[in-house]
C-alpha positions as CSV (number, residue, x, y, z in Angstrom):
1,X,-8.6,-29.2,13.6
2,X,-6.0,-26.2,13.3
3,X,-5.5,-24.3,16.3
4,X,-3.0,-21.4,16.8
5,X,-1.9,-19.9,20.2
6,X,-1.9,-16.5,20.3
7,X,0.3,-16.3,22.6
8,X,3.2,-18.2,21.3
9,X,2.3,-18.6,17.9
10,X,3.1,-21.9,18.1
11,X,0.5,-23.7,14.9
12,X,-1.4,-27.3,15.9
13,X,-2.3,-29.1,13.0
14,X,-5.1,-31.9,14.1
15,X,-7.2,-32.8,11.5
16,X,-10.1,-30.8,9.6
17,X,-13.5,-30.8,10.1
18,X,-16.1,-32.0,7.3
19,X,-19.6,-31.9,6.6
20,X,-20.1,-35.6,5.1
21,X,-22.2,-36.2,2.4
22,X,-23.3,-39.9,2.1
23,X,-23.3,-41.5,-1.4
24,X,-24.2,-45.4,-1.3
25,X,-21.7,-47.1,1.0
26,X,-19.1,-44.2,1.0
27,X,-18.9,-40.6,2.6
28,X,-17.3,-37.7,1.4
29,X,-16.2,-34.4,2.0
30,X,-18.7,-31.6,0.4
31,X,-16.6,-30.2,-2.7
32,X,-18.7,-27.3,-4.4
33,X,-17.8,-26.6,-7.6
34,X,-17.3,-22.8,-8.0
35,X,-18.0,-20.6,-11.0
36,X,-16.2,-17.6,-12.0
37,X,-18.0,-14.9,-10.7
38,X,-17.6,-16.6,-7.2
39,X,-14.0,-15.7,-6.8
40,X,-15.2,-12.0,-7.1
41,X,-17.9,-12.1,-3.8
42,X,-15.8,-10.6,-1.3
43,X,-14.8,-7.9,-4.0
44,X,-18.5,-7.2,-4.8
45,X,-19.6,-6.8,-1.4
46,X,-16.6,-4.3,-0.5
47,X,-17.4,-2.2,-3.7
48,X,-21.5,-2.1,-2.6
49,X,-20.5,-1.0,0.8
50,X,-17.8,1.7,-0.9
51,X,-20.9,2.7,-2.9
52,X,-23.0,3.6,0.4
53,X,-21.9,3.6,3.6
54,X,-17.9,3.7,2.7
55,X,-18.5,6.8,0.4
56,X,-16.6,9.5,1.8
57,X,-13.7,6.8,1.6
58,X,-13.8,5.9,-1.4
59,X,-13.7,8.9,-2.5
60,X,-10.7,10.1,-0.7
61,X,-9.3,7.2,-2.1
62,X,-10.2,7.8,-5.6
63,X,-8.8,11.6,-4.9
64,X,-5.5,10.6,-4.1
65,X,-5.2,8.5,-7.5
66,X,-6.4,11.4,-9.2
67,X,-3.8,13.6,-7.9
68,X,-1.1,10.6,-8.6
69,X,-2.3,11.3,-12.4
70,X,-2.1,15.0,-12.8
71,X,1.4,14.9,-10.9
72,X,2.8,12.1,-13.8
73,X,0.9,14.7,-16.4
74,X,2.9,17.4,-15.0
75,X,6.2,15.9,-15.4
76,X,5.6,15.1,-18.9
77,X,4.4,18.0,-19.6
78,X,7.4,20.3,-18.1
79,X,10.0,17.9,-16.7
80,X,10.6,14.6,-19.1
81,X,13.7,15.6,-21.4
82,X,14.6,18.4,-19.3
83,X,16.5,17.0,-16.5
84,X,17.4,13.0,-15.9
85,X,15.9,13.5,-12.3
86,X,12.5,14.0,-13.7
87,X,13.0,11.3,-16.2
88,X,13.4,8.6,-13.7
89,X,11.4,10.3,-10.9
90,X,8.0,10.1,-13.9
91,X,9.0,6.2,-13.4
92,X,9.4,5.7,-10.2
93,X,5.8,7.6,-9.2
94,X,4.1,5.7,-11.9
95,X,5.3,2.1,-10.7
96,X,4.0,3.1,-7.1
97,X,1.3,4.7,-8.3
98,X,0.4,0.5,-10.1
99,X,1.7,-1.3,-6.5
100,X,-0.2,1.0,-5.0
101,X,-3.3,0.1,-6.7
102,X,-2.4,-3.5,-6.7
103,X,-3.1,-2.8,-2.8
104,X,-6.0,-2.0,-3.5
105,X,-7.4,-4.6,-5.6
106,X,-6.3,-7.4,-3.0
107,X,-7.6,-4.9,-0.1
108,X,-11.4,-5.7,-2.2
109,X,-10.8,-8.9,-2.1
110,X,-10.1,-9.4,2.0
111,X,-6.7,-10.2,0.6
112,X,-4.8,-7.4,2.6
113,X,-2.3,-9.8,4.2
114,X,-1.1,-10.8,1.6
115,X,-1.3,-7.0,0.3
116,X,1.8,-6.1,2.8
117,X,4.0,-7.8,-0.3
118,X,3.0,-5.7,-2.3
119,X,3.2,-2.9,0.4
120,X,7.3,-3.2,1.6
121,X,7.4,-2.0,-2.5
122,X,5.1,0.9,-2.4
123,X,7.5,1.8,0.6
124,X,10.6,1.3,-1.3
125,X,9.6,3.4,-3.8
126,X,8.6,6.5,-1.4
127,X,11.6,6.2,-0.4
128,X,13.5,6.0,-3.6
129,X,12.1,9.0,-4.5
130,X,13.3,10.7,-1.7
131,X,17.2,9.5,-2.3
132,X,16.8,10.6,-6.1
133,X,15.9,14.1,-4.8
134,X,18.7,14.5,-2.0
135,X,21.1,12.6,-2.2
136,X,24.1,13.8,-4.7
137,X,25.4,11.7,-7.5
138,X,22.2,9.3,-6.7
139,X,20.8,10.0,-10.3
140,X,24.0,9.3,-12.0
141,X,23.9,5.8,-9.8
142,X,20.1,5.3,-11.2
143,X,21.4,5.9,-15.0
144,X,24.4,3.6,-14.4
145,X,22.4,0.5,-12.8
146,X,24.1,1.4,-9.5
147,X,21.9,2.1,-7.0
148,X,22.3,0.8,-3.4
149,X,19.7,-1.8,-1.8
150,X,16.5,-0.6,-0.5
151,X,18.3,-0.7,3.1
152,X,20.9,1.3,2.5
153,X,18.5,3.5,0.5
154,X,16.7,4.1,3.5
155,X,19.9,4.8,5.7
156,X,21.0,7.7,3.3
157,X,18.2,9.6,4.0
158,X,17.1,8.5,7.8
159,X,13.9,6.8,6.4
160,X,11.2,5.8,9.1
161,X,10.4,2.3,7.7
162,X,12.8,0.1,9.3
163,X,10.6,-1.5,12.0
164,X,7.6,-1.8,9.3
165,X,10.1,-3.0,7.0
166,X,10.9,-6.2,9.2
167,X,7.7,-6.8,9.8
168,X,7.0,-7.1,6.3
169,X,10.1,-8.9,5.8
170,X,9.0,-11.3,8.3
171,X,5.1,-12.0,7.9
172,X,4.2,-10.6,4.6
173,X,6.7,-10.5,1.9
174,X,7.9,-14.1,2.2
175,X,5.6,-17.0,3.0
176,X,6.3,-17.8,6.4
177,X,4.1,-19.7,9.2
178,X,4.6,-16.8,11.6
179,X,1.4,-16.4,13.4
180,X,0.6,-12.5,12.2
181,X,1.1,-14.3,8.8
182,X,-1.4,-17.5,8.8
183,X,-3.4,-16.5,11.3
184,X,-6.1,-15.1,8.7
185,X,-6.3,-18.2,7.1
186,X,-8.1,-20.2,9.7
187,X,-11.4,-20.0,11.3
188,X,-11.6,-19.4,15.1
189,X,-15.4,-20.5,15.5
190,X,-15.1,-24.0,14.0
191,X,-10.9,-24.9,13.9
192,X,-11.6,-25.2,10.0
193,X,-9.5,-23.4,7.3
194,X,-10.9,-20.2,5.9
195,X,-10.9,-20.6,2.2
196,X,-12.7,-17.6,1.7
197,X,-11.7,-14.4,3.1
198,X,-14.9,-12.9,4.0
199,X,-16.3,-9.3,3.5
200,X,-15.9,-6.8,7.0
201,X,-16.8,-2.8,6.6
202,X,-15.0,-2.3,10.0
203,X,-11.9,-4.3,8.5
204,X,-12.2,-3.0,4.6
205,X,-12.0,0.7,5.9
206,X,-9.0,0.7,8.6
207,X,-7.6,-1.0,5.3
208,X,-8.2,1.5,3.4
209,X,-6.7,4.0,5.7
210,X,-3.3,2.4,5.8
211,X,-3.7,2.5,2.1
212,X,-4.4,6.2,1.7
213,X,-1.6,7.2,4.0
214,X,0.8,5.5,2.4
215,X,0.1,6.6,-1.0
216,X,-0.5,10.3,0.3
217,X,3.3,9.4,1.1
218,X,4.2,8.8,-2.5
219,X,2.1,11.7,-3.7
220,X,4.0,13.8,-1.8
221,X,7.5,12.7,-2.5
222,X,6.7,12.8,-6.0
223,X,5.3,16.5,-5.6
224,X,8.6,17.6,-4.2
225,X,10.4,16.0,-6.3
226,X,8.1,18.0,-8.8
227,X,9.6,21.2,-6.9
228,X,13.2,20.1,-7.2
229,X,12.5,20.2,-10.6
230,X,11.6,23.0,-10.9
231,X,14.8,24.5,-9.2
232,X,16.8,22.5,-12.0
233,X,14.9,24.2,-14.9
234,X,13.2,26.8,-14.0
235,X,10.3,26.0,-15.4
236,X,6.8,26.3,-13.7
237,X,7.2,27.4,-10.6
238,X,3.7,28.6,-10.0
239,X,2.7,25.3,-11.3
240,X,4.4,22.9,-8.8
241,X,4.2,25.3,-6.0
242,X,0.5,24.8,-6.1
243,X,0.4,21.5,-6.7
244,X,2.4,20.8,-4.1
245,X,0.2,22.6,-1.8
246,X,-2.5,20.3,-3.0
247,X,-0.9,17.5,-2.1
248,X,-0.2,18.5,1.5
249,X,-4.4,19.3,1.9
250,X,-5.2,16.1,0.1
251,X,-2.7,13.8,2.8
252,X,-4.4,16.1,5.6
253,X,-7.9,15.2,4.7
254,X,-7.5,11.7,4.0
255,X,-5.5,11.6,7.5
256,X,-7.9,13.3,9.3
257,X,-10.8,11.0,7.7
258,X,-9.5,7.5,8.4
259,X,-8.0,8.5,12.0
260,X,-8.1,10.4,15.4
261,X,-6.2,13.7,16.1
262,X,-4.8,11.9,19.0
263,X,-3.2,9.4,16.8
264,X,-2.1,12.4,13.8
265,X,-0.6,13.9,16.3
266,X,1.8,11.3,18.3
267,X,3.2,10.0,15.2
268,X,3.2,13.1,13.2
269,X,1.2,12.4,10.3
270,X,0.6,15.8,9.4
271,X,3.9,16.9,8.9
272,X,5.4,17.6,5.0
273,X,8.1,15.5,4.3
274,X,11.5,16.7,3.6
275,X,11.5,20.2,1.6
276,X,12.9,20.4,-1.1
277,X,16.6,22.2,-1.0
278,X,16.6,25.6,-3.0
């Protein structure tokens, strides 16, 4: 038996439950022998119930992707060559773009706990895009292999991550056997282990909202960062001006989908991020 105590998080490792089979004069736990297609059930089920009754997420998902492509298009078709700011900045957004979908791929597969690794990056790089844009000399420290850690990142330009940050730190991006972090793996009904991390709309789409609101994040560092650009060339204002209002409607819609106006509105989900200094 494994039990866990919600309250203290305190972990009581008894012994585990079988279902015997008998064979002669012996018993043995049941083993079932997987196939490959069997690691993919969770995954399947998420994508049927995207396909019907999680529609209008998925597609706001699939939007903000989108939008993630035309705004790497944009900066090779104006920016790369032009300024170094766009030449790391194209990286950056793509790299967050691919944790960002990584997210999502574990998300399908009920793996979203063990997502949050993957998450304290996506984070690191909304943010990095942000200290590229703002902060003077920051460039020049990219192009020398300089750059400060993440923390200190985040200092420079009074980022909002730090308490989500040690949470991460502490249940997600290390393996620990904090409560918040093992919890998932054990089933409440029986005292069993949960080997498989079963399918659960409710579950998949509050997942899916974190998901869209942090990448609606990187969208929109990126698009300012498209701005900033701008201001250093000259080149297509029109063009990043509206994107960037695009951006700003996409975040909006996929905040207002996923959550309540009570909620947008205490912790400010709504608002643009920094602008962009002319």
């Amino acid at each position: 038996m494994v039990e866990v105590d919600a309250a203290t998080g305190r972990i009581s490792l008894k012994y585990l439950k079988q279902s015997p089979v008998s064979t002669g004069n012996h018993s043995i736990g049941v083993i079932m022998t997987l196939k490959f297609d069997d690691l993919w059930d969770t995954r399947n089920q998420a994508l049927t119930e995207l396909a019907i009754d999680l529609h209008s997420e998925a597609s706001m998902v699939a939007s903000v992707f989108t939008l993630l492509d035309e705004c790497l298009d944009d900066y090779e078709k104006f920016f790369v060559g032009k300024t170094p700011l766009a030449d790391l900045s194209v990286l950056v957004t793509l790299k967050g773009k691919n944790i960002a979908l990584g997210c999502l791929s574990l998300t399908l597969d009920g793996l979203a706990q063990e997502a949050g690794a993957l998450l304290r990056m996506l984070l690191e790089a909304i943010e990095l895009l942000a200290y590229l844009r703002d902060v003077p000399g920051s460039v020049d420290q990219a192009l020398n292999s300089a750059l400060p850690k993440a923390g200190k990142i985040a200092q420079r330009i009074n980022g909002k991550f730090e308490d989500l940050r040690g949470y991460l730190n502490t249940n997600a991006s290390h393996l620990t056997l904090e409560y918040d972090s093992i919890s998932h793996l054990i089933d409440r009904s029986s005292g069993g282990l949960r080997k498989v991390q079963v399918h659960s709309p409710s579950v998949l789409r509050t997942n899916l909202g974190w998901l869209a609101s942090f990448t609606t994040m990187l969208l929109l560092e990126s698009s300012l960062t498209l701005g900033k650009c701008t201001v250093l060339t000259n080149i297509a204002p029109v063009t990043t001006e509206a994107f960037l209002s695009k951006c700003s409607a996409c975040r909006n819609d996929a905040l207002h989908l996923f959550y309540p106006e009570s909620v947008i509105t205490k912790v400010g989900h709504v608002e643009m991020p920094r602008g962009v200094e002319q």
